[in-house]
C-alpha positions in Angstrom: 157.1 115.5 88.4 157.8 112.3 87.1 161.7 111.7 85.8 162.8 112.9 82.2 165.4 110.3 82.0 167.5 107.6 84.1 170.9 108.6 83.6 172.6 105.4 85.3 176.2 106.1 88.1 177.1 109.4 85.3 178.0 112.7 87.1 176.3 115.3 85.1 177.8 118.8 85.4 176.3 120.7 82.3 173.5 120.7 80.7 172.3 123.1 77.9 169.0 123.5 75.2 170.8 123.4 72.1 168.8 126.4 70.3 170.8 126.6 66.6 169.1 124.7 63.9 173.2 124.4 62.6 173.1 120.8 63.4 170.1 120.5 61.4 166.4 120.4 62.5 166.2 117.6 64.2 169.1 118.5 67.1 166.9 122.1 67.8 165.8 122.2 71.5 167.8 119.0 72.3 169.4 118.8 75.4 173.1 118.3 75.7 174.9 117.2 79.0 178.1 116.6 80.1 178.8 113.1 82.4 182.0 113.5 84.3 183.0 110.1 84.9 181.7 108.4 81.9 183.7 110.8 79.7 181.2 111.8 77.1 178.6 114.2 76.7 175.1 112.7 76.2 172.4 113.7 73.9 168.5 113.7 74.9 165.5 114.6 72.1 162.9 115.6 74.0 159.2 114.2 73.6 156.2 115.1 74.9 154.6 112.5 77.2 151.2 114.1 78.3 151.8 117.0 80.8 156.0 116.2 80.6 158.1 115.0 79.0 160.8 111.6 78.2 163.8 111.6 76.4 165.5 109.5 73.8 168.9 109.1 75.1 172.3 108.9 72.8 175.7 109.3 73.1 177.0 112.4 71.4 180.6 112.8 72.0 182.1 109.6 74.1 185.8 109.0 74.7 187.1 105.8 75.7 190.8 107.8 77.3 189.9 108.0 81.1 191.8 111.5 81.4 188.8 113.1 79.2 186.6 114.5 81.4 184.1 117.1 80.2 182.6 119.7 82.8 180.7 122.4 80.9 179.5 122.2 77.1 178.1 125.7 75.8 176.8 126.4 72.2 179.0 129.0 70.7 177.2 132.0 68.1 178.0 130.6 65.0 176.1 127.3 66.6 179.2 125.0 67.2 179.1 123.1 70.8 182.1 124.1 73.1 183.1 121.2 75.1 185.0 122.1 78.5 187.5 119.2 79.3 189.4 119.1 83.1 191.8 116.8 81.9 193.3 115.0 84.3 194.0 116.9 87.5 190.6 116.9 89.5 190.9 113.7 91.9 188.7 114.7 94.9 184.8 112.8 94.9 185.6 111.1 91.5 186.4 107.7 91.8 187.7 107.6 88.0 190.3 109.6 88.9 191.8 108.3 91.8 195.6 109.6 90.9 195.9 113.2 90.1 197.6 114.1 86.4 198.5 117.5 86.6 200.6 116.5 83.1 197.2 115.7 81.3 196.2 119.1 80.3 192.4 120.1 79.3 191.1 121.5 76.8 188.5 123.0 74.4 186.9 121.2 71.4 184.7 122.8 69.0 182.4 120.8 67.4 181.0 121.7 64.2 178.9 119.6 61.6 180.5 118.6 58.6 179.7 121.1 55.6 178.1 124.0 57.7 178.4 126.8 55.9 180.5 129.7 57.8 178.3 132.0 59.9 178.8 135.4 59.1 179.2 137.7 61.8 177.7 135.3 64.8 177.8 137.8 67.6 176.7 140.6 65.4 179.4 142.6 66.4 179.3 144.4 62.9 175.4 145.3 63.3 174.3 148.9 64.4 171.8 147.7 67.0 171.4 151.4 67.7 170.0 152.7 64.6 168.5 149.9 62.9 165.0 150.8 61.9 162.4 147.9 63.5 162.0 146.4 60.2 165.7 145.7 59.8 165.5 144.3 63.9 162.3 142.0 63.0 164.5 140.6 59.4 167.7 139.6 61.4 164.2 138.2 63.8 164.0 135.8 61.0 167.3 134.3 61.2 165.9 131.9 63.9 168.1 129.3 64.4 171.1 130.2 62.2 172.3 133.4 64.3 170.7 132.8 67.7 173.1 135.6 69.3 172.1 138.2 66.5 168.6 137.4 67.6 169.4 137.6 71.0 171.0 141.3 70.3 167.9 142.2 67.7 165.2 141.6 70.5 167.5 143.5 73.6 167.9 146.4 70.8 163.9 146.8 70.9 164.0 145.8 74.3 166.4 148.7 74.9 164.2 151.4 72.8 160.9 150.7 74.5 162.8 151.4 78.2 165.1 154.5 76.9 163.4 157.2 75.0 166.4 158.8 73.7 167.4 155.6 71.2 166.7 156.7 68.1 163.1 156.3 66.7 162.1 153.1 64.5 
C-alpha cells in the first residue's frame, strides 16, 4: 500500500477519525494525530487517490513551549477533541526532552469550536435505551454526526434486542 502521508522526524502516538460533524462538515472523517516531539497535533483530510488514499496535511493545534507534548487526542460525546499533554517529565527516547521536569505538569485541553451550540445529553445517559420503541432508536439514528455516542448506544440498544429475547418488544 502506497504511503498516506510523509510525516517528516514527528513521533506520532495518537491518531483518531474525527466522526462529529461539530466542527462543521468539512473536519467529518478527518484524521487527527498527535506528534510528540513537534508539540502539536496534526490534521490530515483524506482524499481518495484511486484504490487509496493521500492526505492534505495541516497543523491543528501547534505550541511553540517545548514542555507541551501531546500523547493521545480522543473526541469527547458532545464532539470536542481531548488533547492528552505529558508535560514535561518523560525524558527516555525523546531527544526534545533531554532534562526531566517533573515541575511542568500535564494536562487536558478541550477543544471546542467557537459558537457550537451545547450538546444536550452527549452520552445519552438520560435515554431509556431499554424501552425505546425502534422508531424512537432509528430518530436519535438520525442525529449522525451531532451525538455520535447516542448513536453509538441507539444501534447497541437494537443490537442488544436482536441477541436477548427478553428486552422489551419494539
Amino acid at each position: 500500500m502506497p504511503i498516506m502521508t510523509h510525516m517528516g522526524p514527528a513521533a506520532p502516538c495518537s491518531v483518531i477519525r474525527y466522526e462529529s460533524r461539530v466542527f462543521g462538515g468539512e473536519y467529518q472523517d478527518n484524521l487527527f494525530v498527535c506528534c510528540f516531539n513537534l508539540h502539536k497535533v496534526t490534521r490530515h483530510v483524506l482524499e481518495p487517490d484511486g484504490a487509496t488514499f493521500k492526505t492534505k496535511d495541516s497543523d491543528f493545534l501547534a505550541f511553540d513551549n517545548p514542555d507541551f507534548h501531546p500523547t493521545d487526542v480522543i473526541e469527547d460525546a458532545d464532539g470536542s477533541l481531548l488533547v492528552i499533554d505529558t508535560g514535561g517529565w518523560y525524558k527516555i527516547c525523546c531527544p526534545t526532552s533531554q532534562l526531566p521536569k517533573p515541575d511542568v505538569l500535564g494536562a487536558i485541553y478541550r477543544i471546542r469550536r467557537a459558537g457550537a451550540p451545547k450538546v444536550e445529553d452527549p452520552r445519552g445517559l438520560k435515554q431509556a435505551w431499554r424501552t425505546m420503541t425502534a422508531k424512537e432508536l432509528v430518530k436519535l439514528l438520525g442525529m449522525s454526526g451531532q451525538r455520535c455516542e447516542s448513536e453509538r448506544c441507539a444501534c447497541s440498544a437494537r443490537l442488544e434486542r436482536k441477541r436477548w429475547p427478553s428486552w422489551p418488544k419494539c
